[in-house]
C-alpha positions in Angstrom: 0.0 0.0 0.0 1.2 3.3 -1.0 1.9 6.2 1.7 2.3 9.9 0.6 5.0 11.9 3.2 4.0 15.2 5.4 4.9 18.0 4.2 6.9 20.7 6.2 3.6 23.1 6.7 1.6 19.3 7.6 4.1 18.6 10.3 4.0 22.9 11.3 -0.2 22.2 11.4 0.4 18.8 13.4 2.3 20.4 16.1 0.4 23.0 16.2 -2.7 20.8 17.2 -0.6 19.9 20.5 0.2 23.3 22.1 -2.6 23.8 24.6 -3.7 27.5 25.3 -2.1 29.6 27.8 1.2 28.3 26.9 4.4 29.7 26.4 6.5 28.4 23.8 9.5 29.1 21.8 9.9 28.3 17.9 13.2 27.0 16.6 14.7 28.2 13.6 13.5 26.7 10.3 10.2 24.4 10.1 9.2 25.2 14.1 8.4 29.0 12.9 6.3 27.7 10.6 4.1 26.6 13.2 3.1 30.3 14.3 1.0 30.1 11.2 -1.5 27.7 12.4 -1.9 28.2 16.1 -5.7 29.1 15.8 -6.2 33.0 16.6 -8.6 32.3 19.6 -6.3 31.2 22.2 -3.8 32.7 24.2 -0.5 31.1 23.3 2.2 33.4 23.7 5.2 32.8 21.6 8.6 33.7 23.0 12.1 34.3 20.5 15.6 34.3 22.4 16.2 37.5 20.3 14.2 39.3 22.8 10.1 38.8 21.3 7.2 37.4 23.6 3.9 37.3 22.4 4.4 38.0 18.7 2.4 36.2 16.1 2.4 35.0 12.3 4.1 35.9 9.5 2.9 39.6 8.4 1.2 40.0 4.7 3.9 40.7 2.3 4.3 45.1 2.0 3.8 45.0 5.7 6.8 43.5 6.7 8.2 45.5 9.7 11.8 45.4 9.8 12.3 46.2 13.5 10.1 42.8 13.9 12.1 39.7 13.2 12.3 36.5 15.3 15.2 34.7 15.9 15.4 33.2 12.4 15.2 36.7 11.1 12.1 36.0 10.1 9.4 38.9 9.7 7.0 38.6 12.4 3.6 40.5 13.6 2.8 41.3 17.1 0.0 40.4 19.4 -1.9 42.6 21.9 0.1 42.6 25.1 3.1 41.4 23.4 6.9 42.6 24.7 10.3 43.2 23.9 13.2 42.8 26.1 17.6 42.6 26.0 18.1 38.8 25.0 19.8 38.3 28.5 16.6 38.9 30.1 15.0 36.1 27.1 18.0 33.8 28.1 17.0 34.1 31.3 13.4 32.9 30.7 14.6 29.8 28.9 17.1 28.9 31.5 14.5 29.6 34.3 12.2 26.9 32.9 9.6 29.7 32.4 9.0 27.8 28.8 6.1 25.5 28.8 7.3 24.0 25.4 9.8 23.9 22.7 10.3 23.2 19.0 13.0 22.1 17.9 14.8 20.8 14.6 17.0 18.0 15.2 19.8 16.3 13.2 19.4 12.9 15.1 16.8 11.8 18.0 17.9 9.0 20.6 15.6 6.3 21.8 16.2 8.1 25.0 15.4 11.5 24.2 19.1 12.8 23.8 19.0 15.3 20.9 21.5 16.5 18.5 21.3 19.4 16.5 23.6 21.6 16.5 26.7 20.5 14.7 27.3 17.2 12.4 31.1 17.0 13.7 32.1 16.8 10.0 35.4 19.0 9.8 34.0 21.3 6.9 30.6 21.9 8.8 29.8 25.5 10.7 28.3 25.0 13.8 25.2 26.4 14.9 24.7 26.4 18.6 22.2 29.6 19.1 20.4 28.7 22.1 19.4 25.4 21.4 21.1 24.0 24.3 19.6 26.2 26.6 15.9 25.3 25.2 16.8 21.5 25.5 17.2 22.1 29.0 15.4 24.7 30.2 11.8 24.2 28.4 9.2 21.8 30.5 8.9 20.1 27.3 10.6 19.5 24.0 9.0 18.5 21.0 11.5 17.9 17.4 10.0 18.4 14.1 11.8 16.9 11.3 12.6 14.6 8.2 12.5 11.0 9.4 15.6 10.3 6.8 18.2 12.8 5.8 18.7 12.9 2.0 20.9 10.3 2.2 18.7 7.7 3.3 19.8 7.6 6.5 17.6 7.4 9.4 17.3 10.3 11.7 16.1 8.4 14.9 19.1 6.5 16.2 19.6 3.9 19.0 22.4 6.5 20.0 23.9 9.7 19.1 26.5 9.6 16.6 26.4 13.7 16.3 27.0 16.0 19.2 24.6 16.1 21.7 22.7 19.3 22.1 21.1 18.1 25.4 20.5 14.1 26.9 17.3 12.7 28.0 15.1 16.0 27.0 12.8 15.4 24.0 9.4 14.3 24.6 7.7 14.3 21.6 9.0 13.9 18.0 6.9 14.6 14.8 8.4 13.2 11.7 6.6 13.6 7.8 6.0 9.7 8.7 4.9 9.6 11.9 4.6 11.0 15.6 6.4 9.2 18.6 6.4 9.9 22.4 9.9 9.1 24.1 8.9 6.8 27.0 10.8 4.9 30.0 9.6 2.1 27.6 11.2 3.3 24.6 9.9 5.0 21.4 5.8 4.9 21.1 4.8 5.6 17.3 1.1 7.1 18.3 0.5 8.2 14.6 1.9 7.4 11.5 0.8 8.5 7.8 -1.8 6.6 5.9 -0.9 3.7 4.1 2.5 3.0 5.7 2.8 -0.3 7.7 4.0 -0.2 11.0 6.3 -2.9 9.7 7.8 -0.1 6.6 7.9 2.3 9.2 10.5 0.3 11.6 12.5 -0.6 8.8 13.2 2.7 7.9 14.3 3.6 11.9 17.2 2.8 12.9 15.7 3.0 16.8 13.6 0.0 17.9 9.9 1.4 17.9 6.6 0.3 19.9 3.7 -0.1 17.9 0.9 2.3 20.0 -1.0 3.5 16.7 -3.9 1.3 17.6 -5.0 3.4 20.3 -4.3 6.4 19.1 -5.1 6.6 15.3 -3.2 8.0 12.5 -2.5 11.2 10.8 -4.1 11.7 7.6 
């Protein structure tokens, strides 16, 4: 049976679906911001950016970009009601404070435990990119990963263990993949969605992790 892929704004919308109102939440660079688009415009979720942002919201039409409003992606951005600026030492402060319900991150591999990598590939030629990831990893109350399940290569991005440098160990809770979404559990990795048409059976053959079926219960994404 055939199975079509998420796209990157399906797996924005998906995580989007999760964040509960009230919460405060920073967006990683790259597909996390994308989920500021979908967060529906009749709850209070107020979105934080380590460049010194809380409470800002989607992207602003095009000709009203503001150019004195840019997340941490440099990203244009719009701003809510209520919403604040502050120095980035003071935004540091939040995320180390564990004042962050949730994060979003990217990820360049996901452990069976939860340890995340995602700031550098340890290849010689590649730049490094630690921003405040590692702070995030540690200091949010949760930590979801958005991301490819393989890498162009065909390589599986959820791993038994690290082979990249770790961002942070034991911190992701959730991870949404264009195939699937998995909680990180004392038990191991619980697939509780996966796209339509792909077999549980595909699915684990294209992880390199060990998975646990929990799909049953919880449906699958469409």
């Amino acid at each position: 049976m055939s199975y079509e892929k998420l796209s990157r704004d399906a797996i924005a919308q998906r995580v989007a679906q999760d964040i509960p109102e009230g919460s405060y939440v920073n967006l990683g660079i790259g597909l996390p911001t994308k989920i500021s688009s979908y967060l529906p415009s009749d709850k209070d979720i107020f979105l934080h950016s380590e460049n010194g942002l809380l409470a800002f919201g989607p992207p602003p039409a095009s000709g009203d970009e503001d150019p004195e409003l840019i997340n941490a992606g440099k990203e244009f951005v719009t701003m809510l009601k209520g919403g604040s600026f502050f120095h980035h030492g003071d935004s540091f402060a939040m995320m180390r404070g564990a004042h962050l319900d949730i994060c979003v991150l990217g990820a360049f591999q996901v452990a069976v435990n939860g340890d995340l990598a995602n700031w550098h590939t340890g290849a010689p030629d590649a730049i490094p990119s630690v921003g405040g990831a590692m702070d995030l990893a540690v200091g949010a109350k949760k930590v979801f990963v958005t991301t490819d399940h393989l890498t162009k290569k065909g390589e599986s991005k959820i791993v038994t263990s690290l082979t990249y440098p770790a961002t942070g160990k034991n911190c992701v809770d959730r991870i949404y993949t264009d195939l699937c979404v998995m909680d990180v559990t004392s038990e191991g990795l619980k697939v509780i969605e996966k796209v339509d048409g792909l077999s549980f059976e595909e699915l684990q053959r294209l992880t390199d992790a060990p998975l646990i079926d929990a799909t049953e219960s919880e449906g699958s994404t469409t």
